[in-house]
C-alpha positions in Angstrom: -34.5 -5.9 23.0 -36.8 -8.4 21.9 -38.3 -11.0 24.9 -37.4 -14.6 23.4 -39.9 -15.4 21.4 -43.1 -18.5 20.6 -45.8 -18.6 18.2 -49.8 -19.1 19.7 -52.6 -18.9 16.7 -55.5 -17.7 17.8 -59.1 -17.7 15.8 -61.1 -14.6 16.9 -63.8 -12.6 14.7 -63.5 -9.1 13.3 -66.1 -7.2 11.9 -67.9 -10.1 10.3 -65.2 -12.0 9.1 -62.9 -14.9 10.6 -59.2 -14.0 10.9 -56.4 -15.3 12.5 -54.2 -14.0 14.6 -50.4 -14.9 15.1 -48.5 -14.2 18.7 -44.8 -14.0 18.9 -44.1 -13.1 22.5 -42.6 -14.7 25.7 -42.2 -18.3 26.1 -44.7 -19.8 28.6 -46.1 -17.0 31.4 -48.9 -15.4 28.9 -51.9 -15.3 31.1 -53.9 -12.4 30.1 -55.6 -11.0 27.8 -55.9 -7.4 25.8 -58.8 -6.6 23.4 -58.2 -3.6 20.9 -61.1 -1.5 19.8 -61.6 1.2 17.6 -64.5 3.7 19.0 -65.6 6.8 17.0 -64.1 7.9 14.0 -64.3 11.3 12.6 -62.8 14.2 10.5 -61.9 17.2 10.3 -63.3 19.4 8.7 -66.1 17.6 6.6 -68.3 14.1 7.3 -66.2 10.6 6.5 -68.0 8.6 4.3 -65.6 5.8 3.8 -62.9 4.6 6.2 -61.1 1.0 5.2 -57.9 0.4 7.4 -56.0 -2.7 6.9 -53.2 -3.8 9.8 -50.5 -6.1 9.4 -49.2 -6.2 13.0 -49.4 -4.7 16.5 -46.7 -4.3 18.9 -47.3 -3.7 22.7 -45.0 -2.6 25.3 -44.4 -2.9 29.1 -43.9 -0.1 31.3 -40.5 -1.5 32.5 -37.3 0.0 30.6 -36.1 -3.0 29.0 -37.0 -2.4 25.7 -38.8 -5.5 25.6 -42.3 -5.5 23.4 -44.6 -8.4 22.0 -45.8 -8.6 18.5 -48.7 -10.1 17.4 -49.1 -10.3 13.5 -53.0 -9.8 12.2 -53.7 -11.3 8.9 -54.5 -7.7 6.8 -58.0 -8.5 6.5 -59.4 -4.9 5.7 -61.4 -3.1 8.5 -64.5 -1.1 7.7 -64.7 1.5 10.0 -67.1 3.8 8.1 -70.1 3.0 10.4 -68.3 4.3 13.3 -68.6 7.8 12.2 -69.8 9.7 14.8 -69.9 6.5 17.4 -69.7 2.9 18.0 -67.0 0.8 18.6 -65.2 -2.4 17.1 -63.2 -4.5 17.8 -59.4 -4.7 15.9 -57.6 -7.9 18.1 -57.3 -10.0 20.8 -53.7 -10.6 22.2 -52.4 -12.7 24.4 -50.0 -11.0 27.7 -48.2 -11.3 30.3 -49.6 -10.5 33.3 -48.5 -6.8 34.1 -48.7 -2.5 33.1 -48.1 -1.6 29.9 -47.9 1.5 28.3 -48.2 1.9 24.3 -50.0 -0.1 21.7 -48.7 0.8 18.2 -50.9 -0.9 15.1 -49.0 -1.1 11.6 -50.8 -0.1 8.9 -50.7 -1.5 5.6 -53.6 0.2 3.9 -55.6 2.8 4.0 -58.9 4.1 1.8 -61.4 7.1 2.6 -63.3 9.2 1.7 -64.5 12.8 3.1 -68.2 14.3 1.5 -68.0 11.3 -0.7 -64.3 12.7 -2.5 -61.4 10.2 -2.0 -58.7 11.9 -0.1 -55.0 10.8 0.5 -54.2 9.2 4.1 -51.1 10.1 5.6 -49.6 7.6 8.6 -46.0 8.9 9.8 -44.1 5.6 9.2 -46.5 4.0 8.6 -47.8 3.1 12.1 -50.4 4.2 14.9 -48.8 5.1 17.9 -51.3 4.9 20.7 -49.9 6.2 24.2 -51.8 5.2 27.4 -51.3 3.3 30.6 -53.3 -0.3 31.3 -52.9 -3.6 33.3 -53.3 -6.6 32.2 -54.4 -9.4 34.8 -53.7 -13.0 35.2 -56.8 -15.2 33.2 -58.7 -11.4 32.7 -59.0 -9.6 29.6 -58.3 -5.7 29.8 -59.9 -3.3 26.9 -58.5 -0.3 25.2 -60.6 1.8 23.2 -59.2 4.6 20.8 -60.7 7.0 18.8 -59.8 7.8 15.0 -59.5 11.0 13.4 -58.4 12.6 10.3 -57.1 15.9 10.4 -57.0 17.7 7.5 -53.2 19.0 6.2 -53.1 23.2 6.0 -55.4 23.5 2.2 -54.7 20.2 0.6 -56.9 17.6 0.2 -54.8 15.0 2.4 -55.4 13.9 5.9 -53.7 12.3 8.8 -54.9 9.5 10.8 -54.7 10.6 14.1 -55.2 8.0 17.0 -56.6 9.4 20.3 -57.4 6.9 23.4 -60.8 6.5 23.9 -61.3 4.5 27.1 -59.3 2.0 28.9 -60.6 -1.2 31.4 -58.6 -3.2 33.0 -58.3 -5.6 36.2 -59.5 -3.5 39.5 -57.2 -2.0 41.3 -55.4 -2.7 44.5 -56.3 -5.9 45.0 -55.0 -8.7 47.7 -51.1 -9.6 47.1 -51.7 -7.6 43.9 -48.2 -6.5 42.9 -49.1 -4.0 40.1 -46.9 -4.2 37.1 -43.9 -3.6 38.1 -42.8 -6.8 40.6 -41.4 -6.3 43.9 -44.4 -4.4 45.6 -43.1 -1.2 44.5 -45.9 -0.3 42.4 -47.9 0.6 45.5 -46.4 4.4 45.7 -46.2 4.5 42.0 -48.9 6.8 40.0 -49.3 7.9 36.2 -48.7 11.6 34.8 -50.7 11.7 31.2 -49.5 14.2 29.3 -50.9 15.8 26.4 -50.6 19.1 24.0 -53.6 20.9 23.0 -54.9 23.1 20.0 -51.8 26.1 19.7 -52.5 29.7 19.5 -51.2 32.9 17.8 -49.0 32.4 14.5 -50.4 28.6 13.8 -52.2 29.5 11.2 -49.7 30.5 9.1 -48.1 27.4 8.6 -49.0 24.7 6.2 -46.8 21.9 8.6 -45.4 22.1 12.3 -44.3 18.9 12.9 -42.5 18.6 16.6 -40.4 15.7 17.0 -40.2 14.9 21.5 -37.0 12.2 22.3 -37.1 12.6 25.9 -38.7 14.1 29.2 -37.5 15.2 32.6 -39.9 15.6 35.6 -39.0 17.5 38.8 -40.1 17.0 41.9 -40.8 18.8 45.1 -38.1 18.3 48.0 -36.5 19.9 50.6 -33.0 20.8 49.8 -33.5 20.2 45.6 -30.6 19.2 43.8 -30.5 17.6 40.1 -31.0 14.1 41.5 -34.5 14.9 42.2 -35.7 14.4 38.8 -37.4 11.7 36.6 -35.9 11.2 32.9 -37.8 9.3 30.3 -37.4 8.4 26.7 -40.3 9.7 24.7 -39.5 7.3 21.7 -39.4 10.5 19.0 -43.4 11.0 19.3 -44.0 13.6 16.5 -46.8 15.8 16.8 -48.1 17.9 13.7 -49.4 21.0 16.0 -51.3 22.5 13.0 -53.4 19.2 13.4 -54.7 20.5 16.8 -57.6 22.2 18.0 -58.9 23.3 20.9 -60.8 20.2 21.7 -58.5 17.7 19.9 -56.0 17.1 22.7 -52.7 14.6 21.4 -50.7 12.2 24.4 -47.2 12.5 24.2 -46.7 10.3 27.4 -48.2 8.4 30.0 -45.1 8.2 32.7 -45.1 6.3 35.9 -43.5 8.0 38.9 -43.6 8.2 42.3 -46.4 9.8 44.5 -45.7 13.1 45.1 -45.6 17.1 44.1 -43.9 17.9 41.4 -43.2 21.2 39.9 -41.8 21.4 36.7 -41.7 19.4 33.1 -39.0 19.6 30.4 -39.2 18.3 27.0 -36.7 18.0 24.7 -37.0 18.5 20.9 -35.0 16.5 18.8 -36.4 18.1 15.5 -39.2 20.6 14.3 -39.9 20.3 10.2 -42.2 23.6 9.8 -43.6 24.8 6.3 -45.2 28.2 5.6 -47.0 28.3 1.7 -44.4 26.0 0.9 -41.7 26.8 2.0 -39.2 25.9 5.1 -39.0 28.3 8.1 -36.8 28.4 10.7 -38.9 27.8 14.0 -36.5 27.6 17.1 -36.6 26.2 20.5 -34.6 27.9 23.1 -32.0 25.4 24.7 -33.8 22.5 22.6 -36.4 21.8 25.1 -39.8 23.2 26.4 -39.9 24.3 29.6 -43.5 23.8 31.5 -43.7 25.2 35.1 -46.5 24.2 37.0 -47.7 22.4 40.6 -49.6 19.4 40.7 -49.6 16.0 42.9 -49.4 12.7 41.3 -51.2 10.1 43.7 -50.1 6.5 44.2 -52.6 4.3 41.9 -54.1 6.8 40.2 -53.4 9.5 36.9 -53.0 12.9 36.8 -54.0 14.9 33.7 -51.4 17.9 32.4 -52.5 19.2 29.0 -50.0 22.2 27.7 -50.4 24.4 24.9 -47.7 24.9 22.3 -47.6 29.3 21.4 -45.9 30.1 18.3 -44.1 33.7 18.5 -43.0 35.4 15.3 -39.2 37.0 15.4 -39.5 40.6 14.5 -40.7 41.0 10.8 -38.4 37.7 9.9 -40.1 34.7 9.3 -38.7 33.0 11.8 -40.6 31.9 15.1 -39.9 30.8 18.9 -41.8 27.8 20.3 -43.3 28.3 23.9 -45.5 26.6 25.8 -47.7 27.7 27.9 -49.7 25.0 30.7 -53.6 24.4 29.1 -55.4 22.4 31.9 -53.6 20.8 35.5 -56.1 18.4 36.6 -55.2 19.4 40.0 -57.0 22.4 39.3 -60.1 21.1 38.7 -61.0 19.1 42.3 
């Protein structure tokens, strides 16, 4: 569901050049402010040369379950991000918000041109937009940043790459302060906190595959009671994030969520896969997941006002001599573990 919607123009400077900047959003109540930046851009393998991004639009949502987003449309002035190889930071937008929490960013991309050791390569964007998962505020007459990073990870042996957005860094209004309400309205926010969570580099029979693409349309969170019955757990839509896991390495970690729940232990995740597209030299494999979902035991505490960091591993196990595989995962890093 779209929130009724008004037109703002705002003039801002990107990267040298004037451009102007369209808001369709909520009538009346916008009084904050969210500036986008790209940080470092990279890839993988080999040294980017040439990175020229063009976006037609961005669309931001609230943490609420409405449905509701805003969309601001940007005038496709083409970005040069080539001097961020490495590091740096510039800036993409500035949008006007509501006052409250939001959740994703995604950035629609109209063109892209690169180049990797000074070759062209091809640029692959599933549909076509930048999905960019993270929790932020955005305060009344303040403006909130989010930074994210760029990579592009090379496909199995061809010379095409996906663009791969990773958050960087987020700044928003401080925390907790007088009469604050949070996000959410109604003062509940107070005993709410954020599990980020996130699949790293896969092990064992990854290399054999040319594509693993792992489509997530939902996830359930348990938590920690006395007397546990199926009430007791936290269901989410996941909006069909699709993760290519031959993409990831060990140090290339991808958010499939940022969830806001109530303070407290929890003990177990599911996710449930809608699809899995896999391709071995070619060809389409069979790659199962047991009961359609993934099923992630593990302890931790989320605390009220603050975000806790579970990072899982995705293990793919070859069937017996058939090329067919099992799906497992298997928990990476529980950032309980490491205070």
């Amino acid at each position: 569901m779209r929130k009724p919607i008004g037109i703002l123009a705002v003039v801002m400077t990107v990267i040298g050049s004037l451009s102007t900047v369209i808001l369709i959003g909520p009538v009346g109540g916008v009084d904050g402010g969210l500036e986008l930046s790209v940080g470092e851009v990279s890839a993988e393998p080999g040294e980017l040369t040439e990175l020229t991004v063009t976006f037609n639009k961005a669309r931001v949502f609230p943490s609420d379950d409405d449905g509701a987003w805003t969309e601001t449309v940007l005038d496709d002035t083409p970005m040069n991000l080539s001097d961020l190889e490495g590091s740096g930071s510039s800036p993409i937008a500035n949008l006007t918000l509501d006052e409250g929490r939001y959740t994703k960013v995604e950035l629609h991309v109209d063109q892209i041109e690169a180049k990797v050791d000074g070759e062209p390569v091809d640029i692959f964007v599933p549909s076509g937009v930048l999905k960019v998962v993270g929790a932020f505020s955005v305060g009344s007459d303040s403006t909130a940043t989010f930074e994210f990073d760029i990579r592009l990870v090379r496909r199995g042996d061809q010379n095409v790459y996906n663009l791969v957005p990773v958050i960087g860094k987020r700044v928003g209004p401080d925390k907790g302060g007088p009469d604050d309400k949070g996000g959410d309205g109604g003062g509940g926010s107070d005993n709410k906190g954020t599990l980020m969570m996130a699949i790293a580099g896969s092990k064992d029979r990854i290399d054999d595959f040319d594509h693993l693409n792992v489509t997530f349309v939902k996830a359930r969170i348990f938590q920690a009671v006395n007397n546990s019955t199926e009430s007791n757990w936290t269901e989410v839509s996941l909006d069909n994030v699709t993760v290519d896991l031959t993409n990831l390495t060990s140090t290339n970690e991808t958010i499939v969520a940022n969830l806001s729940l109530d303070a407290g232990n929890y003990t177990k995740i599911e996710l449930y896969v809608s699809k899995v597209v896999s391709v071995v030299d070619g060809v389409e494999v069979d790659v199962k997941v047991p009961s359609g979902k993934l099923k992630i035991v593990g302890d931790f505490e989320v605390e009220a006002n603050d975000t806790v960091e579970f990072v899982f591993g995705i293990h793919v196990v070859q069937k017996g001599p058939k090329t067919a595989y099992n799906l497992t995962p298997v928990i990476v890093k529980n950032q309980d573990d490491d205070d």
